[in-house]
C-alpha positions in Angstrom: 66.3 96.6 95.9 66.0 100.2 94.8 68.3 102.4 92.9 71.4 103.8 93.1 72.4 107.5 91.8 76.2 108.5 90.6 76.8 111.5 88.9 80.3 113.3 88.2 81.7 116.7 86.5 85.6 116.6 85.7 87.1 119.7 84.6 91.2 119.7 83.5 93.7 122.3 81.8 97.3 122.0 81.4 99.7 124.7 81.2 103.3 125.1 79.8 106.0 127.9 81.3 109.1 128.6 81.5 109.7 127.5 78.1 107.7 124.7 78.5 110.2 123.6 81.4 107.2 123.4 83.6 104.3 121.7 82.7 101.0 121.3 84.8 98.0 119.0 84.9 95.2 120.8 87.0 92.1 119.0 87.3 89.1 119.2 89.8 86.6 116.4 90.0 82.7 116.7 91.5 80.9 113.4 92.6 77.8 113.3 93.7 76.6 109.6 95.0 72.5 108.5 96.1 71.0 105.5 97.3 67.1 105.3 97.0 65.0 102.4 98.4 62.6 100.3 97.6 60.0 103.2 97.5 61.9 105.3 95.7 63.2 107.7 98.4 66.8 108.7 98.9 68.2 107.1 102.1 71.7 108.5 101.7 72.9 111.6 99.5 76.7 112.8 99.5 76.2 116.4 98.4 79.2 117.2 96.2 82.7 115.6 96.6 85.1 117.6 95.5 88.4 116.2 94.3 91.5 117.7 93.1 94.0 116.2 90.8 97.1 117.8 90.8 100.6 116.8 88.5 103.4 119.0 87.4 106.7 118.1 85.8 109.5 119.7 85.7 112.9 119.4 82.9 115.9 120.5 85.2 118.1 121.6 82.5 116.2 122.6 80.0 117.5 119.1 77.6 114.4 116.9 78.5 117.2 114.4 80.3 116.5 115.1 83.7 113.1 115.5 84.8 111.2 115.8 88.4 107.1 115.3 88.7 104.3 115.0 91.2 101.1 114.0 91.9 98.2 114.6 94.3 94.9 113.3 93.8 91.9 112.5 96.1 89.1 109.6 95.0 85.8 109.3 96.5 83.6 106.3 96.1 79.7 105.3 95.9 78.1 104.1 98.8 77.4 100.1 97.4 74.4 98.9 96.4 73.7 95.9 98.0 73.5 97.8 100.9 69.8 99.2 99.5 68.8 95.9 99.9 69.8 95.5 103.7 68.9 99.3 104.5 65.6 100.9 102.3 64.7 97.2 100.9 62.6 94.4 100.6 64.8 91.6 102.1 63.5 88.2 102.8 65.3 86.3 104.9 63.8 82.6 106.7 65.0 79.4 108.1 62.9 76.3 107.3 62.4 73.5 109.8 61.4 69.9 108.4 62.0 66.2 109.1 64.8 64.5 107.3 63.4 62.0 105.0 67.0 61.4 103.1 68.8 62.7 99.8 68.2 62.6 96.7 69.6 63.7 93.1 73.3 64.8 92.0 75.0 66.2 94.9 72.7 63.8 97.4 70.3 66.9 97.8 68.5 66.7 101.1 64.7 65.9 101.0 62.5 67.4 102.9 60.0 65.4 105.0 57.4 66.5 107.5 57.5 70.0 108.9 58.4 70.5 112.4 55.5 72.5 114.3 55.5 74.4 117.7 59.0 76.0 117.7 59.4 78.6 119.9 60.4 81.5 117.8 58.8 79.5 114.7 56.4 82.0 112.5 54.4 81.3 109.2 57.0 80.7 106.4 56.7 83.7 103.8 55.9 81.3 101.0 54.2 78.3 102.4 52.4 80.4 105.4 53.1 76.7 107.3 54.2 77.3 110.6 57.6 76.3 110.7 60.0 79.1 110.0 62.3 81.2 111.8 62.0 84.9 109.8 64.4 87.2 109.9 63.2 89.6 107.3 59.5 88.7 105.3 60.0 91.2 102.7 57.9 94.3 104.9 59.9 97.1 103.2 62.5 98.0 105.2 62.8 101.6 107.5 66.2 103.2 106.7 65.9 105.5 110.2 68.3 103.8 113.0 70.1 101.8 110.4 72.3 104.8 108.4 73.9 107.3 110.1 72.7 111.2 109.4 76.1 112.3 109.0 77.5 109.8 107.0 80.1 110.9 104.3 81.3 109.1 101.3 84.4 106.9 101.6 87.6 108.5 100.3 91.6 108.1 100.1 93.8 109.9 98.5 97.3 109.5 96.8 100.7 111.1 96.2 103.8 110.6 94.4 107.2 111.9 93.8 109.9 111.2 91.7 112.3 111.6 88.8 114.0 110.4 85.5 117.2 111.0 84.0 118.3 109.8 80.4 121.5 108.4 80.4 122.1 107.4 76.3 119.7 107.8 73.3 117.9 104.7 74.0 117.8 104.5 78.5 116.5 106.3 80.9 116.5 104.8 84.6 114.1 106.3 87.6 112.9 106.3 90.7 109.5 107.3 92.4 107.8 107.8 95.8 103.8 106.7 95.9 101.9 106.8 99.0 98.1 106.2 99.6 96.3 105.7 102.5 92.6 106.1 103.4 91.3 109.5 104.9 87.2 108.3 105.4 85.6 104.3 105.7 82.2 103.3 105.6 81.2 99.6 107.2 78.2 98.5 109.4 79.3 99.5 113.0 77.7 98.2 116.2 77.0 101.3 118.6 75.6 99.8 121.5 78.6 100.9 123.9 78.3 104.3 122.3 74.2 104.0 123.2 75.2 102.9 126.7 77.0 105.6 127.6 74.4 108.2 126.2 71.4 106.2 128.0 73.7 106.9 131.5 73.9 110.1 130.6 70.2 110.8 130.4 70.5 109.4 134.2 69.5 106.1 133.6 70.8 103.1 135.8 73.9 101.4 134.7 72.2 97.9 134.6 68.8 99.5 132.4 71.4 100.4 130.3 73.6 97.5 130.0 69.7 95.3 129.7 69.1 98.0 126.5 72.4 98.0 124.8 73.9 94.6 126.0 76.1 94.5 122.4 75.3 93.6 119.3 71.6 94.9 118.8 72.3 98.1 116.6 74.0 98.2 113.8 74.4 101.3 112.1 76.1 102.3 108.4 78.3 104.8 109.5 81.8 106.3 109.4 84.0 103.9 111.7 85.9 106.6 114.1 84.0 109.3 113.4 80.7 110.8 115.7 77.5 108.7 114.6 74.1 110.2 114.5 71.5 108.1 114.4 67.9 107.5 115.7 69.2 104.8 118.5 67.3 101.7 119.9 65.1 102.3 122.6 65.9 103.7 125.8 64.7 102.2 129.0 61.9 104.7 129.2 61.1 103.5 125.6 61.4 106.5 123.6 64.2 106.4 120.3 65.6 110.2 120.2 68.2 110.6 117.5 71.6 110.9 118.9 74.9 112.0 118.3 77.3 108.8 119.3 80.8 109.9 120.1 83.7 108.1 118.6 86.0 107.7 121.7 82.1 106.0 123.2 82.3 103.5 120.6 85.4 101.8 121.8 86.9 101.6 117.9 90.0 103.1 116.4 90.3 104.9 112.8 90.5 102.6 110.2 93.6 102.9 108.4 95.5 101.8 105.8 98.8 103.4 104.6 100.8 102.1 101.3 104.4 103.0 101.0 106.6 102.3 98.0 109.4 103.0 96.1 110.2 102.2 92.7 113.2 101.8 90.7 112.8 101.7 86.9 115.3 101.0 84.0 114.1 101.0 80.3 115.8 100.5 76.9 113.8 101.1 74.2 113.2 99.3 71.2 115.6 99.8 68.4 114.6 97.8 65.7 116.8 94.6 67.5 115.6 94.5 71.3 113.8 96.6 74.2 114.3 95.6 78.0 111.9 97.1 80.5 112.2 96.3 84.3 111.4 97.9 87.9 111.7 97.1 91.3 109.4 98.1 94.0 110.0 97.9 97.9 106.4 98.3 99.7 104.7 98.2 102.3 101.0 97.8 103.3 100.1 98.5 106.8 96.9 99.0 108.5 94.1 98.1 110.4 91.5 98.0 107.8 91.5 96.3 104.4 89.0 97.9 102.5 85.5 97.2 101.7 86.3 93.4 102.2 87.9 90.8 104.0 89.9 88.6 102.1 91.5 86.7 105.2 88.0 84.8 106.1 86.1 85.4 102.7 83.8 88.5 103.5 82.6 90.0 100.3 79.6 91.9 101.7 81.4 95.4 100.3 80.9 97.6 103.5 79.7 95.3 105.9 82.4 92.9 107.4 83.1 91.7 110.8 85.9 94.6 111.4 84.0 97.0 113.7 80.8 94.6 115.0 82.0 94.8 117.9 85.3 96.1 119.8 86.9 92.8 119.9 87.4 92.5 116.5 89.8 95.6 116.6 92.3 93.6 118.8 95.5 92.9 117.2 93.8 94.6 113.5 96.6 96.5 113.3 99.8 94.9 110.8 100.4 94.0 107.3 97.4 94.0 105.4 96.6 90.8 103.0 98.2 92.7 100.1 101.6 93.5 101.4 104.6 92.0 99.4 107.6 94.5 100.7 110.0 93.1 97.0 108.1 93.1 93.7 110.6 92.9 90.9 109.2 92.8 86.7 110.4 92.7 83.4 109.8 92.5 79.8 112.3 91.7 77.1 111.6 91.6 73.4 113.9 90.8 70.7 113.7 90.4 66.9 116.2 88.2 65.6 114.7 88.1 61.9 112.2 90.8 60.2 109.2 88.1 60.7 109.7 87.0 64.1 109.4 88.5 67.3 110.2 87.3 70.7 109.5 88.3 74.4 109.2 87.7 77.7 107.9 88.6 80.9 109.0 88.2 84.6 107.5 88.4 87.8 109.2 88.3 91.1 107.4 88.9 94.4 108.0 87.9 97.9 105.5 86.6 100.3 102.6 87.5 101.7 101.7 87.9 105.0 98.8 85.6 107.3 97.2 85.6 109.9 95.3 83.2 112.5 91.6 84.1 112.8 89.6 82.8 115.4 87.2 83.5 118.5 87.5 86.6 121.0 87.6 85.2 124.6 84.3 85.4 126.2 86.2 87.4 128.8 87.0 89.8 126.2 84.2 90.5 124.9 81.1 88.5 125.0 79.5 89.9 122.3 82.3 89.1 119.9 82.6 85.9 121.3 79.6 84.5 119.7 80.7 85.2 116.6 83.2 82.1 117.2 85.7 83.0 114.3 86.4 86.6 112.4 88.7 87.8 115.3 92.7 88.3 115.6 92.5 86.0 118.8 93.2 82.4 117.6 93.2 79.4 120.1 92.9 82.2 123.1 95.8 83.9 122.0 96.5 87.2 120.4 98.4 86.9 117.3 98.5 90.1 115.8 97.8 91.0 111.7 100.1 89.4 109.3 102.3 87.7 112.0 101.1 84.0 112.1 103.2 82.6 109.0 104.2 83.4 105.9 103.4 82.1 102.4 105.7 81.2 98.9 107.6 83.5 96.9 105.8 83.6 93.7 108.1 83.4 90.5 106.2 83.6 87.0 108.2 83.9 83.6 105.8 84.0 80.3 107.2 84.1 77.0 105.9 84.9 73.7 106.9 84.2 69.6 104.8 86.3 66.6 105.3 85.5 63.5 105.1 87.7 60.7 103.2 86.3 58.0 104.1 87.2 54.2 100.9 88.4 52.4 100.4 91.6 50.1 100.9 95.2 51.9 97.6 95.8 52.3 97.1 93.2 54.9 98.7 92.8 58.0 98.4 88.7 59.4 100.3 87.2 62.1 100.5 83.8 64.4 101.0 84.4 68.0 102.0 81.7 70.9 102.2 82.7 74.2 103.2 80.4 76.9 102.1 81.4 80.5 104.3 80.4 83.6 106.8 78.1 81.4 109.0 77.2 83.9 105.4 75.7 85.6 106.0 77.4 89.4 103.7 75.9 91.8 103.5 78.7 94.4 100.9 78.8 96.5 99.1 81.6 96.4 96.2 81.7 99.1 96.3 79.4 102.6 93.3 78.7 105.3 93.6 81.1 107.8 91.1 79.6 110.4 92.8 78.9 113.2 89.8 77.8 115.0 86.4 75.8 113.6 83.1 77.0 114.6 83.3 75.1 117.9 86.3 77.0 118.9 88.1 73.7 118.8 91.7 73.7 117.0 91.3 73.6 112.7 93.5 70.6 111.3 93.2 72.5 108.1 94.9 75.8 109.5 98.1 76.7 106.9 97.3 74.2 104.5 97.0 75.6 100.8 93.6 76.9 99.2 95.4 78.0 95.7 98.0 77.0 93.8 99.7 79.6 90.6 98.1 79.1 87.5 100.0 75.9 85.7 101.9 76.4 82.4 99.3 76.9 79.6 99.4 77.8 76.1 97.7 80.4 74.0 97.3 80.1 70.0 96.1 83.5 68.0 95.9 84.2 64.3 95.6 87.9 63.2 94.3 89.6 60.3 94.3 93.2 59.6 93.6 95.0 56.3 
C-alpha cells in the first residue's frame, strides 16, 4: 500500500500590554504531508503549509468584567492513505464467475459450482489462473502518472471567531460569540474528460475524435475540484498522452464549498459549594455544496473519492444545507450538592432537525455519463430536488443525569460510587433516514424516509472509584 509521510513544526509566544489589558496568542504552524507507493517513491509532496494561528483578548475596562477576543486560524490536512492503494499501489481487484450449486453454512453462504468459461472480457483469475474472471486490477503495481494531478495542493479551511463576555455578579458571566469556517481548498477524484475534450479540439482535432476519446467517465484524476488540473491525459486521437493543463471553467464543476455560520449565547454560574448551571444556545447554519471528505447521505466513506465531482451531473442541485446543519442547538449542565457526600447533575441537549435529501439517477438526457451510475445524484424520480429540501427529520431531546456518592474512608484515600443514567426520559428520535429515492433500477424505493437509526435508549452506567 506504501507509506505515508506527515511532519509538522509549531512555534507560539504570547504577549501581555497595556497592563496586561491586551493579551495575544501568536502561533505559526508548518506541515509538510507525502505519499509514497508501493516502490517507495513519493507520488504526492505538499512542500510546506504554512498556517497561522492568531487570538487576542482584550479587558475593556481594565476590571476583567468585560472582555472582547478573536481568533483566526487556518488547518491543512494529509492527503489520505487509502488513496496509495488506488494511485502508487498494488490493488487487486476481480469478479469471479461460477455455477450456482446452492448455499451452505450460517448465513446460507453461496457455494460455488462449476466455473463458467468463454466470457467475453473473462481473463485468468489472479489466484486460481482458471479462466473465469473479470480483472479490474491483478496487483501489477500501479503508475501514479495520469492518475494525480501535478499541481495538486493539500486540502485546507480555515476559521474565525468573534465575541465577548461580561460578568454580571461574583459567580455569572453571560456571552456571546461569532464562529465561521468554511473550506478554502478540496481534494476528491475528479473526472476530466470534458476538460480533455476541449483541449483535444484545441490541438485541431475533430469534434466527434474527441467526443470517441473522452466520451465521460474514462479519467479520473486526484486533483483540486475547481481549480486548473495538470495532468498526463488519456490518449489523444493521434495516440500520444502530453501532460496538460485542464482548465477549471473546461471541467464543467463549481468550487466546492462549505460555509458554517453560528452564533452563540452562553450563561454560566459557577459552582459555589451548593450548585453550578452552565447553558448555551447556538443558531447555525451549514451550507454548501460539498460535505467533506465523505458522503454521509448515500454511505461513501472512501475519504477523498466520492461520487461529488465524477461527473457534472452530480453537481446539479449540490448546493443547500449540508447533512450536519441543525440551525437551534440548545445545552446545559446543572450540578447540585444537597449534602457533603452527594453530588447531583444533569445534562441537556436540545437540537432541531436535520435536513434530507432524495438521491437518485441523473436523467440520461442530462448527462449520460452520470446516468449510469443509477443513484448518487440530487435528481430523484426525474426530478431535481435540491440539497437538504426533500423532508426533514425529529427534533432530538436527550437529558442524562448523574448521582456520586462520597464514600467515608480515611483522608488518604479518596473512593466514590457513580450512576449515570443516559437519555432518562428514553426519547426515541430518529436520528438517520434512507435517502434513496430511487433503487438501482431507477424504479421508485418503498424504503425512501423510513428510519435507519433510532437515539440511543435509556441505559445505565455503575463506577466505583479509588484514589489514594
Amino acid at each position: 500500500m506504501g507509506t505515508v509521510r506527515n511532519q509538522a513544526l509549531y512555534l507560539q509566544d504570547e504577549w501581555s500590554l497595556l497592563r496586561d489589558r491586551l493579551k495575544l496568542q501568536l502561533g505559526v504552524r508548518d506541515d509538510r504531508f507525502s505519499n509514497q507507493g508501493v516502490n517507495g517513491e513519493s507520488f504526492y509532496t505538499s512542500g510546506d503549509q504554512w498556517a497561522p494561528r492568531l487570538g487576542a483578548s482584550y479587558d475593556v475596562f481594565g476590571d476583567s468584567k468585560t472582555k472582547v477576543y478573536g481568533y483566526f486560524g487556518k488547518y491543512y490536512l494529509p492527503l489520505a492513505g487509502d488513496i496509495n492503494l488506488n494511485v502508487a499501489g498494488q490493488l487487486v481487484t476481480y469478479t469471479r464467475y461460477n455455477l450456482f450449486n446452492g448455499v451452505s453454512g450460517t448465513g446460507s453462504v453461496p457455494t460455488a459450482g462449476a466455473a463458467i468459461l468463454g466470457g467475453t472480457n473473462f481473463m485468468a483469475c489472479p489466484d486460481t489462473k482458471t479462466v473465469n474472471c473479470e480483472v479490474a486490477a491483478d496487483g501489477t503495481p500501479s503508475n501514479p502518472a495520469g492518475a494525480i494531478a501535478n499541481n495538486l495542493s493539500a486540502q485546507s479551511d480555515q476559521e474565525f471567531i468573534f465575541g465577548g463576555s461580561q460578568q454580571v455578579s461574583d459567580h455569572i458571566r453571560v456571552g456571546a460569540y461569532f464562529t465561521h469556517r468554511e473550506l478554502t481548498n478540496v481534494i476528491d477524484d475528479v473526472s476530466v474528460d470534458a476538460g480533455e475534450r476541449v483541449y483535444c479540439a484545441a490541438k485541431g482535432f475533430t469534434a466527434a475524435a474527441c467526443l470517441k476519446a473522452y466520451p465521460g467517465g474514462r479519467h479520473f484524476v486526484i486533483a483540486n475540484p475547481g481549480k486548473d488540473v495538470t495532468v498526463q491525459i488519456n490518449a489523444l486521437p493521434d495516440g500520444t498522452t502530453p501532460v496538460a493543463t485542464l482548465k477549471a471553467g473546461d471541467l464543467l464543476y463549481p468550487n466546492p464549498s462549505r460555509n458554517y455560520n453560528a452564533v452563540t449565547l452562553t450563561f454560566d454560574r459557577s459552582f459555589d459549594s451548593v450548585w453550578s448551571l452552565s447553558a448555551n444556545y447556538t443558531w447555525a447554519m451549514n451550507k454548501g455544496n460539498y460535505e467533506g471528505g465523505v458522503r454521509s447521505e448515500n454511505g461513501q466513506l472512501s475519504l477523498n473519492r466520492t461520487s461529488d465531482f465524477d461527473s457534472p451531473g452530480f453537481v446539479n442541485g449540490a448546493y443547500g444545507d449540508l447533512p450536519s446543519d441543525r440551525r437551534h442547538t440548545f445545552k446545559a449542565y446543572g450540578s447540585y450538592r444537597p449534602f457533603d457526600f452527594l453530588d447531583l447533575g444533569s445534562n441537556l441537549l436540545v437540537q432541531s432537525p436535520q435536513h434530507f435529501s432524495c438521491i437518485g439517477t441523473v436523467p440520461a438526457s442530462v448527462d449520460a455519463y452520470a446516468n449510469s451510475y443509477h443513484g448518487y445524484s440530487y435528481y430523484c424520480n426525474d426530478q431535481l430536488i435540491p440539497r437538504g429540501t426533500a423532508f426533514t427529520g425529529d427534533w432530538r431531546t436527550q437529558v442524562d443525569v448523574s448521582a456520586v456518592v462520597h464514600l467515608p474512608l480515611p483522608k488518604q484515600f479518596d473512593a466514590s460510587i457513580r450512576l449515570d443514567v443516559f437519555n432518562v426520559l428514553n426519547s426515541k428520535a430518529v436520528t438517520s433516514f434512507n435517502e434513496s429515492g430511487q433503487l438501482s433500477d431507477d424504479s421508485p424505493n418503498s424504503n425512501y424516509q423510513k428510519p435507519v437509526a433510532y437515539q440511543s435508549p435509556r441505559y445505565a452506567r455503575l463506577q466505583f472509584r479509588l484514589g489514594f
